[in-house]
DODOVO-170629 format. One record per residue (C-alpha): x, y, z; residue number from 1. Coordinates in Angstrom, 1 decimal. Last residue first. Layout:
BEGIN
ATOM     xx     yy     zz   i
ATOM      X      Y      Z NUM
...
% end
This chain:
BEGIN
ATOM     xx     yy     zz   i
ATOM    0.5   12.5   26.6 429
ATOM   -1.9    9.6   25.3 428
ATOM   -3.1    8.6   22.2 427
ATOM   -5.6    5.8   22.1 426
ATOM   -9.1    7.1   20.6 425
ATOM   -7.7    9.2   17.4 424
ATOM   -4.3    6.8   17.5 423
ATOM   -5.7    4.4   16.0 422
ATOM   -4.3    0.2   16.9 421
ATOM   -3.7   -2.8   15.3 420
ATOM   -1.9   -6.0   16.5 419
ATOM   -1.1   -9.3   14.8 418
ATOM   -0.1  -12.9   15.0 417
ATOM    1.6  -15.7   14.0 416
ATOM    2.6  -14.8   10.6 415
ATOM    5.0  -17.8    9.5 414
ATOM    8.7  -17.5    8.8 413
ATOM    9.7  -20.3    6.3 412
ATOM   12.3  -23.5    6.3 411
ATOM   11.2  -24.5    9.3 410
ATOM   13.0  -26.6   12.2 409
ATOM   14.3  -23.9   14.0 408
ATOM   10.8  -22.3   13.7 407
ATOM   11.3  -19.0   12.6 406
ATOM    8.2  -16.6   13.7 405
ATOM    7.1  -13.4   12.5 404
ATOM    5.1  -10.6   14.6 403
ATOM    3.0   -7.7   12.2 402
ATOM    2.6   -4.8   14.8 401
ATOM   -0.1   -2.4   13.1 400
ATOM   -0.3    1.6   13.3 399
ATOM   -3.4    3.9   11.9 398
ATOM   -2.8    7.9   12.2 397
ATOM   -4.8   10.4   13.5 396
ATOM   -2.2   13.7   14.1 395
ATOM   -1.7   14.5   17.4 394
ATOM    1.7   14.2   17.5 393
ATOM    2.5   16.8   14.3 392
ATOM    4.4   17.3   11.4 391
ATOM    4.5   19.6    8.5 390
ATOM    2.3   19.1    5.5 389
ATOM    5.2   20.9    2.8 388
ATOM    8.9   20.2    4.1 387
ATOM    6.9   17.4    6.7 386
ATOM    6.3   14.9    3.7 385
ATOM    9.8   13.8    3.6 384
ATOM   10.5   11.4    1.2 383
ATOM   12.8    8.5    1.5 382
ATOM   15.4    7.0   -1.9 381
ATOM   18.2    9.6   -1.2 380
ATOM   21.0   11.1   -4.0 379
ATOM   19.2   14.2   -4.3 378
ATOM   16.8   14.8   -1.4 377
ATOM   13.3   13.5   -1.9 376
ATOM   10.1   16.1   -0.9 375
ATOM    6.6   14.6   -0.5 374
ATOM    3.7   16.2   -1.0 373
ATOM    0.9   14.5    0.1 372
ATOM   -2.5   13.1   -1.1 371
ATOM   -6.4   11.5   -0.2 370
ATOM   -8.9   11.1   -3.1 369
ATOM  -12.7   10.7   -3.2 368
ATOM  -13.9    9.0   -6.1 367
ATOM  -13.7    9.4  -10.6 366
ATOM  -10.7    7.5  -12.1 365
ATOM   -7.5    9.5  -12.0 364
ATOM   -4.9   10.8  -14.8 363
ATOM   -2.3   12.2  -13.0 362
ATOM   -1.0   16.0  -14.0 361
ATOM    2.0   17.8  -12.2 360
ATOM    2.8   21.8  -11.5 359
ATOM    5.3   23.2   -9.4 358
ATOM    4.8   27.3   -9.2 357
ATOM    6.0   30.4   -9.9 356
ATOM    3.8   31.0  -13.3 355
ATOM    6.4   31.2  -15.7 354
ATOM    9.0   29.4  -14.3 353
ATOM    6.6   26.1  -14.5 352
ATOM    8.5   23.6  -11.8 351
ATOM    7.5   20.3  -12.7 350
ATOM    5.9   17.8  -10.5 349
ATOM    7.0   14.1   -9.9 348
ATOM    4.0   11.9   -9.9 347
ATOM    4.3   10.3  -13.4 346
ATOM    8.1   10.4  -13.1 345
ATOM    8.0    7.9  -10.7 344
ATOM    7.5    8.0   -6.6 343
ATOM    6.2    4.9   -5.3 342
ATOM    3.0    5.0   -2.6 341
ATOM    0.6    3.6   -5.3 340
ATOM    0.3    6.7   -6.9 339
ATOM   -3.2    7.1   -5.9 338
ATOM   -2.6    5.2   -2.3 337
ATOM   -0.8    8.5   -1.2 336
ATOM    2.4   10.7   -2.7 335
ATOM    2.5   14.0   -5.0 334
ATOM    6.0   14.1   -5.6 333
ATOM    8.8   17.1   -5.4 332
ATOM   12.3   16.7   -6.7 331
ATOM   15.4   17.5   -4.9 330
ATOM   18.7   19.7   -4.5 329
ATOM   17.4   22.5   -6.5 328
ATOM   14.0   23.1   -4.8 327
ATOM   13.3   25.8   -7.5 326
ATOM   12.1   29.3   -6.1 325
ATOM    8.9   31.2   -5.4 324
ATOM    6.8   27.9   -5.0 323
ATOM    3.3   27.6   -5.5 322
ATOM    2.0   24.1   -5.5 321
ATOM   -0.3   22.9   -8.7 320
ATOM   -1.9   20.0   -9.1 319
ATOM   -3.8   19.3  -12.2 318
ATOM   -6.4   15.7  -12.3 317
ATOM   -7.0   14.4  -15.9 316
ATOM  -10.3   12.5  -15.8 315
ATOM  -11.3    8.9  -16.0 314
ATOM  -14.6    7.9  -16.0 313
ATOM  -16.7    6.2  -13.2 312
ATOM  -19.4    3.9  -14.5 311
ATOM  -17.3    0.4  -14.7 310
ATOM  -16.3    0.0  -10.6 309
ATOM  -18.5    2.6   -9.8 308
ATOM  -21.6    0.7  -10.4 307
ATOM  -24.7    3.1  -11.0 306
ATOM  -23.5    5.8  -12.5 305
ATOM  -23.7    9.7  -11.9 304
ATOM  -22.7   10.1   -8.6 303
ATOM  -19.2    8.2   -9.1 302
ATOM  -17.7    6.3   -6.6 301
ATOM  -13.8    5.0   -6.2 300
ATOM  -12.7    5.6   -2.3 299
ATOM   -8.8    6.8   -2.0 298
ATOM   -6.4    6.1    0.6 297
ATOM   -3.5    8.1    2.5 296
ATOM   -4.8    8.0    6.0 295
ATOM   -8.1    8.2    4.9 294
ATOM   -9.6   11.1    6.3 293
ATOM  -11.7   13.0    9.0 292
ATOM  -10.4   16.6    9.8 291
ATOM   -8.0   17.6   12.4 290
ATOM   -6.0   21.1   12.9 289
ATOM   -2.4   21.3   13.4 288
ATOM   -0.2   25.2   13.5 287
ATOM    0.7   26.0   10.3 286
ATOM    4.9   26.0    9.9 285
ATOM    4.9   23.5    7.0 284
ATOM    1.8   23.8    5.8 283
ATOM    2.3   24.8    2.7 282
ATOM   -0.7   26.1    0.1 281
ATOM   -1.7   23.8   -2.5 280
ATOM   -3.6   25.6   -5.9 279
ATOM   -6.9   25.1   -6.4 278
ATOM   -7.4   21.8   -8.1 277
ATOM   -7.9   21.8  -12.3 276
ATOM  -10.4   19.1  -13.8 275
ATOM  -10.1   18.1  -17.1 274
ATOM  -12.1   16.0  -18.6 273
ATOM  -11.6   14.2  -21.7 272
ATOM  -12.3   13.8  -25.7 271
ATOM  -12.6   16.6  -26.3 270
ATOM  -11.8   19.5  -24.2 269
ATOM  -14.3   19.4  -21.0 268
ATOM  -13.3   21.7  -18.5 267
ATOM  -13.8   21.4  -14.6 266
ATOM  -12.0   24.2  -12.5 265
ATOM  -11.3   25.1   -9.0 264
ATOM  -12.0   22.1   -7.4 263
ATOM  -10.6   22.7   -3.6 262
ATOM  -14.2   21.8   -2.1 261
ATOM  -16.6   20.5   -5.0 260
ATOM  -16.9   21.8   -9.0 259
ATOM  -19.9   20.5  -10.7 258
ATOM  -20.2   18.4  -13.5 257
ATOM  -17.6   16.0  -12.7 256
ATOM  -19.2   14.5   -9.9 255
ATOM  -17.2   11.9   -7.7 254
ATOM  -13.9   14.5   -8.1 253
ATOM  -13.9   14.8   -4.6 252
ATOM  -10.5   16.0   -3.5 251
ATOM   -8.3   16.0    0.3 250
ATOM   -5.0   16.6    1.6 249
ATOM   -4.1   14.0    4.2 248
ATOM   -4.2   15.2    7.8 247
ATOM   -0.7   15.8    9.2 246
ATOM    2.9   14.1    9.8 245
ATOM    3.4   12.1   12.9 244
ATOM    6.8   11.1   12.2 243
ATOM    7.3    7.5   13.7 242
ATOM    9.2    6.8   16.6 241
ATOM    9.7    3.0   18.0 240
ATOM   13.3    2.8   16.5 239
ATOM   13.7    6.3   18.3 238
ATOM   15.4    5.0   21.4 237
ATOM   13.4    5.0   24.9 236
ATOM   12.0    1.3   23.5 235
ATOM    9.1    0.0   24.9 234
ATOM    8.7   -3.1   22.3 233
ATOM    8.2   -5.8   25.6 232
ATOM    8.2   -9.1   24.7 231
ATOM    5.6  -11.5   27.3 230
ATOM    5.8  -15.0   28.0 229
ATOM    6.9  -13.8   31.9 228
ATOM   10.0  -12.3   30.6 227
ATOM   11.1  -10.7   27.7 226
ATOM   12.3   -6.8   27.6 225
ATOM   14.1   -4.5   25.2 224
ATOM   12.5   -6.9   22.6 223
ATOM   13.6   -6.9   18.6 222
ATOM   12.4   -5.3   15.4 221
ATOM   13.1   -6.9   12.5 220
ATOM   11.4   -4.0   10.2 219
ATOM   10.2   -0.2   11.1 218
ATOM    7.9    0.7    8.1 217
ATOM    8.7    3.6    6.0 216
ATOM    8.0    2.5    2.6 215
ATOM    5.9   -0.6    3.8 214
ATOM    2.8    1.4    4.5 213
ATOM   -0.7    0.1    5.8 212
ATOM   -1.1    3.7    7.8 211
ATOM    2.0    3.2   10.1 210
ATOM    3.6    0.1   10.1 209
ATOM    5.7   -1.8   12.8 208
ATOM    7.5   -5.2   12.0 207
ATOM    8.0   -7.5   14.6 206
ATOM   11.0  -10.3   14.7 205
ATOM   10.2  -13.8   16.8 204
ATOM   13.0  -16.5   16.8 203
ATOM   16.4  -15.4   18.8 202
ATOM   14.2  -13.6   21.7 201
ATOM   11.1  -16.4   21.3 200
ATOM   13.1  -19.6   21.9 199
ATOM   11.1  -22.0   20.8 198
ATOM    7.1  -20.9   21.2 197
ATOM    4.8  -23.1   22.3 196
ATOM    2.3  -20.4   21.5 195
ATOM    0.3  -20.9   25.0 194
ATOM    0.8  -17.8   26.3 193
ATOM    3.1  -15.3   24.0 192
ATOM    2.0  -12.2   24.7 191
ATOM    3.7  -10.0   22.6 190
ATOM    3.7   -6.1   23.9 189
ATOM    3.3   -2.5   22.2 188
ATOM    5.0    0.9   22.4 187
ATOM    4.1    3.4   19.5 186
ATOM    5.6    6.1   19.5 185
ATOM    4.4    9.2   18.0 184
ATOM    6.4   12.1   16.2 183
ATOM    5.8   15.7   15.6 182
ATOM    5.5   18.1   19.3 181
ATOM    8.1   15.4   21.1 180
ATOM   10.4   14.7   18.5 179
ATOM   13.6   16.0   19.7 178
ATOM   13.0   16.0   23.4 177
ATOM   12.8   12.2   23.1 176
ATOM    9.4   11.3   25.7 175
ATOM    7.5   10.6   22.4 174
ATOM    4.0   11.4   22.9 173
ATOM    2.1    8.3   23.0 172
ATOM    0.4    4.8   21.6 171
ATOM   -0.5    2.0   22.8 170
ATOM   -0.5   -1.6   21.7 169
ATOM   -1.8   -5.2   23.3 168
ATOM   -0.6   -8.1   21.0 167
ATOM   -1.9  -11.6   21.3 166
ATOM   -0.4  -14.7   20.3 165
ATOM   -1.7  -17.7   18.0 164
ATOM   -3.8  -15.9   15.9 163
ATOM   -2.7  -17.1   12.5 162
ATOM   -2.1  -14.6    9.3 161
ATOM   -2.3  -14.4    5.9 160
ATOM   -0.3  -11.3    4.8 159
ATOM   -1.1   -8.8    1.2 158
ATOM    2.2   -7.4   -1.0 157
ATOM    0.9   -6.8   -4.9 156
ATOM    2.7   -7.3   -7.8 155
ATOM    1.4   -6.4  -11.1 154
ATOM    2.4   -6.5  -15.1 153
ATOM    4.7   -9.0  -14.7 152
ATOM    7.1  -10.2  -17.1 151
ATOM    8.2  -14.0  -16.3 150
ATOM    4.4  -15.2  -16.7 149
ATOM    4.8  -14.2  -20.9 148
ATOM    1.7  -16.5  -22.3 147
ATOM   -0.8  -15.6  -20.3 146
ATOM    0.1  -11.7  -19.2 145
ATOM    1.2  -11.7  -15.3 144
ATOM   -0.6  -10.8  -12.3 143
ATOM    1.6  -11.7   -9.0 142
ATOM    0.0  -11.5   -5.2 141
ATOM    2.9  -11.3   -3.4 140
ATOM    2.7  -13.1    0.2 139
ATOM    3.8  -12.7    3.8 138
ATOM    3.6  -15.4    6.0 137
ATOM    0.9  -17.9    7.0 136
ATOM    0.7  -21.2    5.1 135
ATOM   -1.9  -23.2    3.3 134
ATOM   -3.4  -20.9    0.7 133
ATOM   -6.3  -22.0   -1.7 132
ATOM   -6.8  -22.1   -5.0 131
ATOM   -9.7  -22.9   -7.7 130
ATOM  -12.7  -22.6   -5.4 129
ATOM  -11.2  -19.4   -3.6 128
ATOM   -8.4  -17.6   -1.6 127
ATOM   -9.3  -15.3   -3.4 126
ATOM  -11.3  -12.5   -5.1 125
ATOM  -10.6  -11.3   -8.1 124
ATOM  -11.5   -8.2  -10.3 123
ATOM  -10.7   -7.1  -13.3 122
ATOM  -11.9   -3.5  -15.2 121
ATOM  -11.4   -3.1  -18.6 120
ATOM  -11.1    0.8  -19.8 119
ATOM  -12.4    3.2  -22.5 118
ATOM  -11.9    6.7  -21.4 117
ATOM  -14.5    9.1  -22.3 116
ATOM  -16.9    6.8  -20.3 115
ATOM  -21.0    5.4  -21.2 114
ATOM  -19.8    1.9  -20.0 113
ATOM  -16.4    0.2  -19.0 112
ATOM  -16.0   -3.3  -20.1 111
ATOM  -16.1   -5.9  -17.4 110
ATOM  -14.0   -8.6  -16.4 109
ATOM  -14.2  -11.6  -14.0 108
ATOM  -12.0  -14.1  -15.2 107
ATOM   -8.8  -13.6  -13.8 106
ATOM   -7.0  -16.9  -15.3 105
ATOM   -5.2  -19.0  -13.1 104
ATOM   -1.8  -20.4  -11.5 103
ATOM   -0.9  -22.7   -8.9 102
ATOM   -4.1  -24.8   -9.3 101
ATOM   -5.0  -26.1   -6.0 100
ATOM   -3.2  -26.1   -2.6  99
ATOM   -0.7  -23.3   -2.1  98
ATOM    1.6  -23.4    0.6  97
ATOM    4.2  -26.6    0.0  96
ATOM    3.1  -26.2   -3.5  95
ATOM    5.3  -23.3   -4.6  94
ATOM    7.8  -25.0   -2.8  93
ATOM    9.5  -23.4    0.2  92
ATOM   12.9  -21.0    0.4  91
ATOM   10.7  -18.0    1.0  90
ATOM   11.2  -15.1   -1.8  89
ATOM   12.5  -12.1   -0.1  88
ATOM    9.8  -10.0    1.6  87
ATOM   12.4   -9.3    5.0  86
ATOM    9.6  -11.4    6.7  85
ATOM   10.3  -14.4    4.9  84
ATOM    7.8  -14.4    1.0  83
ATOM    5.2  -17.0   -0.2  82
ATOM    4.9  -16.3   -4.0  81
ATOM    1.1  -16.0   -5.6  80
ATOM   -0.3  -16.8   -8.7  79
ATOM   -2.6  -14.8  -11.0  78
ATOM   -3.0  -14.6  -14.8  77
ATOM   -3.9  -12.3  -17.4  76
ATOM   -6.2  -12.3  -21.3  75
ATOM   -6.4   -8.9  -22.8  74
ATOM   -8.9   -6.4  -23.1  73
ATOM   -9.3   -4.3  -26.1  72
ATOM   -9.9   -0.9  -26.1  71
ATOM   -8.0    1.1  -23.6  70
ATOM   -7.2    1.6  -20.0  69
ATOM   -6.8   -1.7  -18.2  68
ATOM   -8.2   -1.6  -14.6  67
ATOM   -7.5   -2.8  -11.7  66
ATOM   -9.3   -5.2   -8.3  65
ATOM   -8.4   -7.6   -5.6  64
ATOM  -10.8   -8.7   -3.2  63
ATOM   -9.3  -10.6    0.0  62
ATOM  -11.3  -13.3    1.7  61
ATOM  -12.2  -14.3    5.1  60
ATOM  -14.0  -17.4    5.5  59
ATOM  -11.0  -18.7    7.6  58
ATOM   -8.3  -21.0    6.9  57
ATOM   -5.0  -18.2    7.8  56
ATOM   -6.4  -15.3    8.7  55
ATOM   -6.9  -12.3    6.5  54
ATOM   -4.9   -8.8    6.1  53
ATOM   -5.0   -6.5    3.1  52
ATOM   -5.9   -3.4    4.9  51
ATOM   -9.1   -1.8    4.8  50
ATOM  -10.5    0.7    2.7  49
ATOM  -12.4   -1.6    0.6  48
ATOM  -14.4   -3.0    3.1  47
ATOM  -16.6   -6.2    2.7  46
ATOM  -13.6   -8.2    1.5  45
ATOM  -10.1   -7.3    2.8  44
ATOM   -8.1   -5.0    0.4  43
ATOM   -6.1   -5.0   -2.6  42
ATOM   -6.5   -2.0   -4.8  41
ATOM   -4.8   -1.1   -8.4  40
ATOM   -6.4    1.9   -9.9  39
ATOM   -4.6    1.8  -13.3  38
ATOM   -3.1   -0.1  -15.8  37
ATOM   -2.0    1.6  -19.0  36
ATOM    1.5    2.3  -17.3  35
ATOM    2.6   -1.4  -17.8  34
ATOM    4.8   -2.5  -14.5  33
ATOM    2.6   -2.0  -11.5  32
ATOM    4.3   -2.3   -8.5  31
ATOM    3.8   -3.1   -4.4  30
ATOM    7.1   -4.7   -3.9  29
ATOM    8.3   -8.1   -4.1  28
ATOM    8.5   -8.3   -7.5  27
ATOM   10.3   -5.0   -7.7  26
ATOM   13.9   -6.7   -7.4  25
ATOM   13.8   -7.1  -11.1  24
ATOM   15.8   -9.4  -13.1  23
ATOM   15.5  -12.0  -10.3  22
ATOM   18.8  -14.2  -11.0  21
ATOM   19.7  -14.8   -7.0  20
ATOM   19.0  -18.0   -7.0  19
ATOM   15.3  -18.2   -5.9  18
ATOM   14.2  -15.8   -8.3  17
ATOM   15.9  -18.1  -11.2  16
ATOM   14.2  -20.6   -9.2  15
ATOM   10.5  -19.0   -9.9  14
ATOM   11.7  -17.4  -13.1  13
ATOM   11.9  -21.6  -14.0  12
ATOM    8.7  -22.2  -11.7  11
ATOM    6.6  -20.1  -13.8  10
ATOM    7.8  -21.6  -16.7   9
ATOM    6.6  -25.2  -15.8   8
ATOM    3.5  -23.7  -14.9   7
ATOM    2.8  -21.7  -18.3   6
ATOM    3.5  -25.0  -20.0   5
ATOM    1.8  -27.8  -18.1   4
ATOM   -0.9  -25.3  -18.7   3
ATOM   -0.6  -25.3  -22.2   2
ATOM   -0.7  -28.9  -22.4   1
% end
């Protein structure tokens, strides 16, 4: 009975979704809701940096994992919404692309052990033995309390995919005076051989990501060229131009007993740790120099437990960025996978008068961190990271082509294929 009740509500904020009535246009974004959970990763099974990508009825599995800060855990559920390619809710039923239960319980938690912050940590891995996907597309992965399934508490994005068409990418200097010495382009092809395609030029739309990101992703991208099976992305335009940027900043805060590169300080005031990063210097203007990162990601491991995922603690992390004036017409964030690529009040630093510089605390669990600074104009929702990283074409940087299809006859855009590519091997000038 309880089930036929939690379902039949799900599908009533379902339609309400449907009709226009979403009361939050954030469930179809990467979001967490309720500020006690943190360290929210979705990513392929068998390599937690990776992207949250999987074929379409395959072995291949995506592990989802978070944790709830505090004493008690509490009781939440998972279903997932099939989304078109602009990530608006698909105009399917929810059972027309899952097959199983439509919603369940995450049962796999685990109390944190021997930490100065007292945390929960979930973990799921699906599709699974409970519920199984059926369609390609894009999808939101949707965690919700048990008894309230209209207020989320996590959405995630993640794509099931078919291989039905290949994709061959490259990428290069921008020819565009403008952005030669900081952008890249990436240039890739569709070959559509075999597809069966129906009218590909009206039908097919390509997103283009850089580094896994939606936030500045280049959406319903269409062909300069088609012929021969093939769609030709080539553009001389900038649609094709992404802003290089620079090396992530870098921490290791996997021991906090000892102070690693750009650690300046570890304190222990009871009940937590503290640990203070020397301060940030701008790179604006710095000419570019390469070192191995992860494009914006962050590794949980701790050095002095066993299992990571309930060993490592949580510490209060302080950045600080010198500054001899106030950036009046803008706020400054500290961006990457550990704040979720969003920009909040959490992440937004604070100018301290006193000691000439922006300062900003972010409670973090114990690993290997990636970050950016990211400056957003008044009255504008995109950062700029090149006011404090600067920008450069030889920067390493991941891209993927993501290629939807519209069937005339569909009511859905399906996945058909995909295309990845790193620029540290496959740049050219």
């Amino acid at each position: 009975m309880r089930r036929s009740i939690l379902y039949f509500t799900l599908i009533i904020v379902q339609v309400s979704i449907l009709k226009g009535n979403d009361p939050d246009s954030l469930f179809y974004t990467n979001h967490i809701y309720d500020q006690r959970i943190k360290t929210v990763q979705l990513y392929k099974e068998g390599w937690n940096l990776s992207y949250p990508v999987i074929n379409l009825s395959s072995t291949e599995k995506l592990v989802f994992q978070f944790d709830l800060t505090g004493d008690r855990d509490e009781a939440y559920y998972y279903t997932f919404i099939h989304c078109d390619k602009d990530w608006n809710r698909s105009d399917i039923f929810i059972n027309d692309y899952l097959d199983g239960f439509t919603e369940n319980p995450i049962e796999d938690v685990k109390p944190s052990f021997n930490t100065t912050v007292n945390y929960f940590h979930y973990s799921l891995v699906f599709p699974n033995d409970r519920v199984n996907i059926k369609l390609s597309g894009n999808y939101i992965l949707y965690i919700y309390p048990a008894e309230t399934p209209e207020k989320p508490v996590i959405t995630q994005r993640f794509i099931i995919k078919e291989n039905a068409i290949n994709v061959d990418m490259i990428v290069h200097r921008p020819q565009m005076t403008s952005d030669k010495d900081a952008g890249q382009q990436v240039d890739f092809t569709v070959d559509l051989t075999g597809a069966g395609i129906i009218d590909p030029y009206r039908n097919i739309y390509c997103s283009l990501l850089q580094n896994g990101r939606w936030d500045n992703a280049k959406n319903n991208m269409k062909p300069e060229i088609y012929g021969a099976n093939e769609l030709k992305y080539n553009s001389l335009s900038e649609k094709n131009i992404f802003s290089g940027g620079n090396e992530f900043r870098y921490f290791d805060i996997r021991n906090i007993k000892y102070k690693s590169e750009y650690v300046r300080r570890i304190d222990f005031m009871l009940p937590y740790y503290h640990i203070y990063l020397a301060p940030s210097e701008s790179r604006e203007f710095k000419p570019y120099f390469y070192w191995q990162d992860f494009n914006g990601k962050y590794y949980i491991a701790s050095q002095e437990g066993r299992n990571p995922e309930t060993d490592a603690d949580y510490v209060y992390v302080y950045f600080t960025l010198p500054s001899k004036y106030i950036f009046d017409d803008g706020d400054i964030y500290i961006s990457g996978g550990l704040t979720n690529w969003s920009f909040s009040n959490d992440n937004r630093m604070i100018y301290n008068q006193e000691g000439g510089q922006y300062e900003c605390t972010i409670l973090l669990k114990q690993g290997w961190y990636n970050f950016e600074y990211v400056f957003i104009k008044d009255s504008t929702k995109n950062g700029v990271a090149s006011k404090f990283e600067g920008s450069h074409f030889e920067t390493e940087n991941d891209y993927m082509a993501i290629v939807y299809y519209r069937n005339p006859n569909d009511r859905y855009d399906r996945v058909i294929g995909t295309g990845s590519i790193n620029t540290l091997n496959h740049i050219s000038y």
